[in-house]
PDB file with one MODEL, atoms N, CA, C and O in Angstrom:
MODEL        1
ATOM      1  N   UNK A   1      39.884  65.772  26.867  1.00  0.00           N
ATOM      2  CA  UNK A   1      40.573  67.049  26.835  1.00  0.00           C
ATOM      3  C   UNK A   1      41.840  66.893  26.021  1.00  0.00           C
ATOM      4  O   UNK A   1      42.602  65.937  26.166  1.00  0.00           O
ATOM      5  N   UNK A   2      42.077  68.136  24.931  1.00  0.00           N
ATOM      6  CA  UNK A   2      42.930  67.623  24.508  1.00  0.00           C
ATOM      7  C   UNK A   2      44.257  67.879  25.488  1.00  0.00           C
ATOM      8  O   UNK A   2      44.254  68.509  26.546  1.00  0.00           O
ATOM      9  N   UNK A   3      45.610  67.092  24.728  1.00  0.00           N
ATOM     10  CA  UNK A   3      46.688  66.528  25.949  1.00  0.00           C
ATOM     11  C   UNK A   3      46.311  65.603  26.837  1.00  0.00           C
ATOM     12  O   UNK A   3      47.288  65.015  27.303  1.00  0.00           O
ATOM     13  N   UNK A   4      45.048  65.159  27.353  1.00  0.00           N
ATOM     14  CA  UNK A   4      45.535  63.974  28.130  1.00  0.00           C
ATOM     15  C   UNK A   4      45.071  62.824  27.867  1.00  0.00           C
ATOM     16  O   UNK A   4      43.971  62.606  27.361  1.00  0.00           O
ATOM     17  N   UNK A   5      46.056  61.842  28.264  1.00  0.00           N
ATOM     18  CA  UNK A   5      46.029  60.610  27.671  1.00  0.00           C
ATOM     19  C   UNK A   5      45.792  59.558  29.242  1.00  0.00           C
ATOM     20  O   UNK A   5      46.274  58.457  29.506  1.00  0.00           O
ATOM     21  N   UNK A   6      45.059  60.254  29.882  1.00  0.00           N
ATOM     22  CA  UNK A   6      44.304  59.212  31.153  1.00  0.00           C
ATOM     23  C   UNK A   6      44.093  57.984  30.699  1.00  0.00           C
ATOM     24  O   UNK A   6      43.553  57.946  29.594  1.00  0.00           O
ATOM     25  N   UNK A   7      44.401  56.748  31.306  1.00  0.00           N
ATOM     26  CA  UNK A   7      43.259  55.669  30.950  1.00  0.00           C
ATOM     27  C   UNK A   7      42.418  55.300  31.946  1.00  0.00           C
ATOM     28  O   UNK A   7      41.752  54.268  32.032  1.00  0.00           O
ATOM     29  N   UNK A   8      42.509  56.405  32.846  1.00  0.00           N
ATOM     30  CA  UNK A   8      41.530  56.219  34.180  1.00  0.00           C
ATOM     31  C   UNK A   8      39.721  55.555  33.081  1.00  0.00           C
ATOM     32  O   UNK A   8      39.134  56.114  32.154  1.00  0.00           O
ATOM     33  N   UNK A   9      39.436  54.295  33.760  1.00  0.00           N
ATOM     34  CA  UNK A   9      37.963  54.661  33.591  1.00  0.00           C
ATOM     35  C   UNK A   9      36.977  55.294  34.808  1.00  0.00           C
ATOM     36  O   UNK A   9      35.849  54.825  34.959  1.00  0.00           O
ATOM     37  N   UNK A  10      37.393  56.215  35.528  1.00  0.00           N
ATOM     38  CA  UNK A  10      36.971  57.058  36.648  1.00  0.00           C
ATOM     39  C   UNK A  10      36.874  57.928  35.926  1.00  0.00           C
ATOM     40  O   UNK A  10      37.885  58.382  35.391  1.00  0.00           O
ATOM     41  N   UNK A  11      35.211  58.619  35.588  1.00  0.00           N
ATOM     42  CA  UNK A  11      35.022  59.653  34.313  1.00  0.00           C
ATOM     43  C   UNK A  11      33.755  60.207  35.005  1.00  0.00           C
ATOM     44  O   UNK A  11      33.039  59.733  35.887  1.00  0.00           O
ATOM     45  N   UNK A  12      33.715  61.346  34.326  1.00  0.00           N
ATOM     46  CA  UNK A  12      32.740  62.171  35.109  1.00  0.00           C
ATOM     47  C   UNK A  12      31.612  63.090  33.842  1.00  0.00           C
ATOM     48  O   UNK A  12      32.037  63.681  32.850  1.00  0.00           O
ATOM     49  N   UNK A  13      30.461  62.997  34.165  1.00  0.00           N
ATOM     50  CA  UNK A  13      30.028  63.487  32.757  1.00  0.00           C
ATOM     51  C   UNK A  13      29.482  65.274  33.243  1.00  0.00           C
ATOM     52  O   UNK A  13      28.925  65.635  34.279  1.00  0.00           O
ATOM     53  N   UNK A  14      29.936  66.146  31.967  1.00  0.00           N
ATOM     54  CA  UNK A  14      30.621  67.616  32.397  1.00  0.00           C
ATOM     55  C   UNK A  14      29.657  68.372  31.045  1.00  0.00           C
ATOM     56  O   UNK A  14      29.915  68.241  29.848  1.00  0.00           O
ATOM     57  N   UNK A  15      28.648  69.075  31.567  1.00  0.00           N
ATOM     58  CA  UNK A  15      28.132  70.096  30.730  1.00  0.00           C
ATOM     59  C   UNK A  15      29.203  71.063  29.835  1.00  0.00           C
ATOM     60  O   UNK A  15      30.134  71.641  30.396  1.00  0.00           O
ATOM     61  N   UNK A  16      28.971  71.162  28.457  1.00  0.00           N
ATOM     62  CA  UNK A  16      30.177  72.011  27.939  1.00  0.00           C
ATOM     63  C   UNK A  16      29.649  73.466  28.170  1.00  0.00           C
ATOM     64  O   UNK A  16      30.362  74.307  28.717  1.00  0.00           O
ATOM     65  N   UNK A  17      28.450  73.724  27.763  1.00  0.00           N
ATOM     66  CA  UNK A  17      27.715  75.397  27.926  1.00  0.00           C
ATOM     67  C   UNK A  17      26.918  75.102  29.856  1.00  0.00           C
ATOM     68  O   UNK A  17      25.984  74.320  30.033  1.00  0.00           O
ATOM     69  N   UNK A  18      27.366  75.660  30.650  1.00  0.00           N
ATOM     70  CA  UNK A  18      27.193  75.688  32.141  1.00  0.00           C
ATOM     71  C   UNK A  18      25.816  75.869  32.352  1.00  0.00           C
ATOM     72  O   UNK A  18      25.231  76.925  32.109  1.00  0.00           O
ATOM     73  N   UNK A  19      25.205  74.688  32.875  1.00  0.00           N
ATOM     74  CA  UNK A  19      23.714  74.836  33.251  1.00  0.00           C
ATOM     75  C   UNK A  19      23.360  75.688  33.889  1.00  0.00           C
ATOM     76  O   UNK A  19      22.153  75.919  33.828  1.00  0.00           O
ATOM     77  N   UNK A  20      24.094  76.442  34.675  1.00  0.00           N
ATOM     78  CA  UNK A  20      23.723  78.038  35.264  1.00  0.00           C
ATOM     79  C   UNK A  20      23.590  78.838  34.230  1.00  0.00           C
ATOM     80  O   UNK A  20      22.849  79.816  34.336  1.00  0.00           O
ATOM     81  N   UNK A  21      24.140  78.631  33.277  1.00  0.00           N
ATOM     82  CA  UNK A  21      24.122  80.345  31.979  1.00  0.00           C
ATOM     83  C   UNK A  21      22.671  79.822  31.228  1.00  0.00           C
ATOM     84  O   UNK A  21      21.718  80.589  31.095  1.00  0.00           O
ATOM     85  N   UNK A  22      22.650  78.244  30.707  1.00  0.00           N
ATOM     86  CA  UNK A  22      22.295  77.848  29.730  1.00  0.00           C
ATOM     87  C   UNK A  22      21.601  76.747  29.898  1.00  0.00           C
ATOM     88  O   UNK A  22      21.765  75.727  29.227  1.00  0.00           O
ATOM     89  N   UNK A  23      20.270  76.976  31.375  1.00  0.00           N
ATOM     90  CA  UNK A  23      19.573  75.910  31.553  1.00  0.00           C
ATOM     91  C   UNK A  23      18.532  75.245  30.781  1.00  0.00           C
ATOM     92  O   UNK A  23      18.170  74.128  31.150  1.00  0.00           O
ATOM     93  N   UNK A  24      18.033  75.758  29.811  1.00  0.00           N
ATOM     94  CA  UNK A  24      17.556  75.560  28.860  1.00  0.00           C
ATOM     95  C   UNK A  24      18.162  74.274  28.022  1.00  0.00           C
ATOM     96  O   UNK A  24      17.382  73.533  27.423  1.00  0.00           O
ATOM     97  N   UNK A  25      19.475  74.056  28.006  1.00  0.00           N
ATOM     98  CA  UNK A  25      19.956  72.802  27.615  1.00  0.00           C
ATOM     99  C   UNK A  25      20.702  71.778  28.385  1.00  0.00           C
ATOM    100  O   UNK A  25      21.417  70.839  28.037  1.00  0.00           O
ATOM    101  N   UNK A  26      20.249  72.331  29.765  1.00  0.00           N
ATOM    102  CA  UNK A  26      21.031  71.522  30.664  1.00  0.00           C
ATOM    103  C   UNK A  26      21.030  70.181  30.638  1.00  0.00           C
ATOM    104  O   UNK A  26      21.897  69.496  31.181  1.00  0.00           O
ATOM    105  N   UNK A  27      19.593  69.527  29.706  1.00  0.00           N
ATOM    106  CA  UNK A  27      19.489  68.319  29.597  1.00  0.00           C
ATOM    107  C   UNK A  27      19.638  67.947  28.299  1.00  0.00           C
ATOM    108  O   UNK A  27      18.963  67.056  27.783  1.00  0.00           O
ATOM    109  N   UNK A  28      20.190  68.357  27.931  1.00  0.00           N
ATOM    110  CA  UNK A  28      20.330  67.971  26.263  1.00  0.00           C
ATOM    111  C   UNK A  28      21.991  67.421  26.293  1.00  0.00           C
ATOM    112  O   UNK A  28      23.084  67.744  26.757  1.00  0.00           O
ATOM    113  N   UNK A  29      21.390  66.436  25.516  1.00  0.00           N
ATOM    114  CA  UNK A  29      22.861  65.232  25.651  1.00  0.00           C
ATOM    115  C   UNK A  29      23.959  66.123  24.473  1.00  0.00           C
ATOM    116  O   UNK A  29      25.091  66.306  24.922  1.00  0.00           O
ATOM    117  N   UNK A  30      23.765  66.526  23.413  1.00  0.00           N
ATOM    118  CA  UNK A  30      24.675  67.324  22.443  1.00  0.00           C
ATOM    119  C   UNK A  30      25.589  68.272  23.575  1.00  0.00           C
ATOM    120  O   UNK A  30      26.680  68.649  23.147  1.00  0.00           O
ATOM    121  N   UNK A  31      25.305  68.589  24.668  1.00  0.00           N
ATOM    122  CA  UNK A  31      25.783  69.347  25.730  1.00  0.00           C
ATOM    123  C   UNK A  31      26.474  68.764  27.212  1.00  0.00           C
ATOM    124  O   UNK A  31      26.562  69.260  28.335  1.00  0.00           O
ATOM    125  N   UNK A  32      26.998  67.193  26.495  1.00  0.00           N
ATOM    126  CA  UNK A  32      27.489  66.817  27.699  1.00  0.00           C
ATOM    127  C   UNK A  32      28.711  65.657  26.710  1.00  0.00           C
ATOM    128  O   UNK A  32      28.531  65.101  25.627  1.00  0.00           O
ATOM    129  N   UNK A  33      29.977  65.636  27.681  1.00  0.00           N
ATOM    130  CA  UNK A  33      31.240  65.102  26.817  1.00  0.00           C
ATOM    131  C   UNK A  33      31.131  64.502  28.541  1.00  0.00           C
ATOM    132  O   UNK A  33      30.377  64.864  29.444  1.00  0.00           O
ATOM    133  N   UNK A  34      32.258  63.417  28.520  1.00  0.00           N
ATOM    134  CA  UNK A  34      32.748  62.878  29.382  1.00  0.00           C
ATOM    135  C   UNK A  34      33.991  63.540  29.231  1.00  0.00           C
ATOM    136  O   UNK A  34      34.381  64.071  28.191  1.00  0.00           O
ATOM    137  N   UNK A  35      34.788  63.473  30.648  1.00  0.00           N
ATOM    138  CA  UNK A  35      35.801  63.502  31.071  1.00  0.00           C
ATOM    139  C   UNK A  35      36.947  63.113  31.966  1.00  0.00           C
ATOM    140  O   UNK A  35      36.847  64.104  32.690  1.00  0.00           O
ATOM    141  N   UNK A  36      37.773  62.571  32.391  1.00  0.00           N
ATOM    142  CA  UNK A  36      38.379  61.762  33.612  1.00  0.00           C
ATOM    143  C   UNK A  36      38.515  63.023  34.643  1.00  0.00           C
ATOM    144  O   UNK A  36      38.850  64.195  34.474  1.00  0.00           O
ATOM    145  N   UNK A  37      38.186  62.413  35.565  1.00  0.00           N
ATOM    146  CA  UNK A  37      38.328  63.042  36.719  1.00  0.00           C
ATOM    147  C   UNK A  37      39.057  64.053  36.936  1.00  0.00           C
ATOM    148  O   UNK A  37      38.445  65.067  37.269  1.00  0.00           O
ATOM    149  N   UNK A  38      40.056  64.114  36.866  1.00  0.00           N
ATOM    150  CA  UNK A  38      41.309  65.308  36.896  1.00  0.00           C
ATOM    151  C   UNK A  38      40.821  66.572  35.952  1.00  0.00           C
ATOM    152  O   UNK A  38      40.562  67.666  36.454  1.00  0.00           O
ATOM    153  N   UNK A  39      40.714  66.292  34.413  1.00  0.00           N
ATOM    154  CA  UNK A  39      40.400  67.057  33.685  1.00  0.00           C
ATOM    155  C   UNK A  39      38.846  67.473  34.185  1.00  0.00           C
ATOM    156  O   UNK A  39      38.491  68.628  33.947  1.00  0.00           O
ATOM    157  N   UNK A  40      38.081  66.733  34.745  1.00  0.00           N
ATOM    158  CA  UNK A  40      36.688  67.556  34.814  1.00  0.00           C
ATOM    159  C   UNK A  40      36.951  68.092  36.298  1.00  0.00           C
ATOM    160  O   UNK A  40      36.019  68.855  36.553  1.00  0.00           O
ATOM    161  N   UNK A  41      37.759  68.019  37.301  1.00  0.00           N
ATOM    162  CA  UNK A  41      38.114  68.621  38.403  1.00  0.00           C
ATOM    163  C   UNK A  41      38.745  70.425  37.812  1.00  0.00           C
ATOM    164  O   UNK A  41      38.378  71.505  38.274  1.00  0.00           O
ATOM    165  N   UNK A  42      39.581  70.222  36.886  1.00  0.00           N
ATOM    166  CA  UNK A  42      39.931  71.409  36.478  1.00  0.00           C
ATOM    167  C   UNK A  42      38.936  72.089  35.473  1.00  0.00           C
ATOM    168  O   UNK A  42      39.442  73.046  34.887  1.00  0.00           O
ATOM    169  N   UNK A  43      38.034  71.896  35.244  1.00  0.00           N
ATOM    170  CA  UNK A  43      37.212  72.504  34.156  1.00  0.00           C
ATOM    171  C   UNK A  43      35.870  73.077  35.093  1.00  0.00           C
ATOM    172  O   UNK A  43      35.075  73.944  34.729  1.00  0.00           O
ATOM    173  N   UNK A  44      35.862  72.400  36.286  1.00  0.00           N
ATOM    174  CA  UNK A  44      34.713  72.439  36.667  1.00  0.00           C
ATOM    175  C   UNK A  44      34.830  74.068  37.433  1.00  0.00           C
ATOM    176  O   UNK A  44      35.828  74.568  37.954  1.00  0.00           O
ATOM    177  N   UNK A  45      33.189  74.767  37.259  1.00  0.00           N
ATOM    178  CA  UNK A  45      33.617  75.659  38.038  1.00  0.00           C
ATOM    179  C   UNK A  45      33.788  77.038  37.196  1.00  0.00           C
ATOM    180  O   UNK A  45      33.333  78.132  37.532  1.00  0.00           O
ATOM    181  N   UNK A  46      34.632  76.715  35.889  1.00  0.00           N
ATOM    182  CA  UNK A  46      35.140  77.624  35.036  1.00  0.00           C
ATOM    183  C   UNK A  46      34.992  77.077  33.776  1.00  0.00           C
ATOM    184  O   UNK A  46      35.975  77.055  33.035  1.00  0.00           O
ATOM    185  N   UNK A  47      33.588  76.489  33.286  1.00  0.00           N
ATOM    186  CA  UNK A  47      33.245  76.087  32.232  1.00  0.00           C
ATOM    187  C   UNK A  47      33.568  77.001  30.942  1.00  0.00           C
ATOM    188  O   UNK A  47      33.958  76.596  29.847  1.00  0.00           O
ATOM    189  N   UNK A  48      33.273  78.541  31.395  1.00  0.00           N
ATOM    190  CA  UNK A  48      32.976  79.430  30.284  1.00  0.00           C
ATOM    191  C   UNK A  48      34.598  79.333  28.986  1.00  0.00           C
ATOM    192  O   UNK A  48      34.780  79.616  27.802  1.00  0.00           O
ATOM    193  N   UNK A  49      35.263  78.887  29.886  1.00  0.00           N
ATOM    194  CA  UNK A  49      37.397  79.391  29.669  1.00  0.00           C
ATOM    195  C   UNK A  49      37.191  77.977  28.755  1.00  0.00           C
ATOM    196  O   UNK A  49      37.985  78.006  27.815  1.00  0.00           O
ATOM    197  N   UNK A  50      36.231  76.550  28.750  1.00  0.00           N
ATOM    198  CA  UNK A  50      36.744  75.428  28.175  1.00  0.00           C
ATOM    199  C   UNK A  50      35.424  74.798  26.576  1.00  0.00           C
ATOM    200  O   UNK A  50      35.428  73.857  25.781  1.00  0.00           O
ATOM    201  N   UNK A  51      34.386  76.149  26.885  1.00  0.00           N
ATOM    202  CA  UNK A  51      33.444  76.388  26.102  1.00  0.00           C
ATOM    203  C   UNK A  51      33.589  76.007  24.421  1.00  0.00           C
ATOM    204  O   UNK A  51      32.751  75.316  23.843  1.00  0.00           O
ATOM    205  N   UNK A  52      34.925  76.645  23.684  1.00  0.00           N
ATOM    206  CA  UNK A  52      35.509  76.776  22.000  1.00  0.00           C
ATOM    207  C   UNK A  52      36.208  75.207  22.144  1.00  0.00           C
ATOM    208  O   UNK A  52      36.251  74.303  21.309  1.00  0.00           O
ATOM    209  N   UNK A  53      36.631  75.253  23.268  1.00  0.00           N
ATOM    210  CA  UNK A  53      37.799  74.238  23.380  1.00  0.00           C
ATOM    211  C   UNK A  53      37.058  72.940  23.224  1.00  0.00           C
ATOM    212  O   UNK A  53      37.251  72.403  22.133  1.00  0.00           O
ATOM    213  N   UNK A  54      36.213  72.272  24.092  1.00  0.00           N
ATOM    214  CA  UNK A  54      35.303  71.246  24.080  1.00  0.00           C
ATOM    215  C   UNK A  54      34.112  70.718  23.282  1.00  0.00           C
ATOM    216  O   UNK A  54      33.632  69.586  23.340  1.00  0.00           O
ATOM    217  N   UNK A  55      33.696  71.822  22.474  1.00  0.00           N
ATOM    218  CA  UNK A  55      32.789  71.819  21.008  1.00  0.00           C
ATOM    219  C   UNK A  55      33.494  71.700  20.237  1.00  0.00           C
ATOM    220  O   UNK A  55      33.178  70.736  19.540  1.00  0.00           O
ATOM    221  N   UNK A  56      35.097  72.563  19.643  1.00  0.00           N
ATOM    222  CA  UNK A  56      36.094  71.875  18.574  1.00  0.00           C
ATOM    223  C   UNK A  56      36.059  70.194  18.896  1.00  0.00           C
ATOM    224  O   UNK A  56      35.866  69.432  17.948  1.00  0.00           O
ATOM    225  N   UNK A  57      36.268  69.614  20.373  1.00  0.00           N
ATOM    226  CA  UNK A  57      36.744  68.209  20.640  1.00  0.00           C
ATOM    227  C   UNK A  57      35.418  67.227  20.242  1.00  0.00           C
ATOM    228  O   UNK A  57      35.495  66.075  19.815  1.00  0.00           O
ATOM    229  N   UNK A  58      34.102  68.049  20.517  1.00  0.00           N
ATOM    230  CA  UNK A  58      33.367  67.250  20.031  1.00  0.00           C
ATOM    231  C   UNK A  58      32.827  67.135  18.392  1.00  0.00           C
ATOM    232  O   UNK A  58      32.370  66.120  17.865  1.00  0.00           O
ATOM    233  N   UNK A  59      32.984  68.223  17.874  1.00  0.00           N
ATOM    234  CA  UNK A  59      33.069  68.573  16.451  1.00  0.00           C
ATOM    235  C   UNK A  59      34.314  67.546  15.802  1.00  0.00           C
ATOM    236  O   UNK A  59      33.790  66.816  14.960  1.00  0.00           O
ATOM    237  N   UNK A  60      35.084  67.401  15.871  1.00  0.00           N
ATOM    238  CA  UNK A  60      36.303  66.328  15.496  1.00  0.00           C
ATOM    239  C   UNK A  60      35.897  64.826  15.785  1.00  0.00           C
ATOM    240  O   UNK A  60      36.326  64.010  14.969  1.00  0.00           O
ATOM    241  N   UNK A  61      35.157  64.364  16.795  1.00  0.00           N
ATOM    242  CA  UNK A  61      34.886  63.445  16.638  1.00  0.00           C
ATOM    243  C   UNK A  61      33.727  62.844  16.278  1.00  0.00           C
ATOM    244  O   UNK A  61      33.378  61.666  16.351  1.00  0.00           O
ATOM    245  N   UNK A  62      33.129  63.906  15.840  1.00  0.00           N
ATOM    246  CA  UNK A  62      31.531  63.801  14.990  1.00  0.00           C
ATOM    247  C   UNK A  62      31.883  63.229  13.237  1.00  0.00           C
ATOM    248  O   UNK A  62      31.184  62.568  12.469  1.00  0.00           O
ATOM    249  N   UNK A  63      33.302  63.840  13.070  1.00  0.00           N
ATOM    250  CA  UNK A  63      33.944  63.923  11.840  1.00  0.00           C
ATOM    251  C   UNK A  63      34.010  62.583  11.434  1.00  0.00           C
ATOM    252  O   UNK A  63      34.532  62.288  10.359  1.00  0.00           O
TER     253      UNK A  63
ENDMDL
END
């Protein structure tokens, strides 16, 4: 996520498009980022709000 600089390795792996909207890719790895705990505690739940945000993060590091 951008801003945090965790070095927790306590990480949690977090669908970016919400397997409730978009089960169709629920298993598709292009659709899953890791995250530390905290940040996937706050994302979770309210995927739709972190949707632009988490495809830019993975788009940048595809780069």
């Amino acid at each position: 996520m951008p801003g945090c600089y965790s070095q927790s390795r306590d990480i949690a792996a977090h669908h970016i498009y919400p397997k409730k909207k978009y089960p169709e890719i629920q298993f598709d790895t292009a659709n899953g980022i890791t995250l530390c705990k905290p940040c996937h505690e706050e994302t979770y739940g309210r995927e739709e709000q972190f949707v632009t945000m988490l495809v830019r993060v993975v788009q940048t590091m595809d780069d």
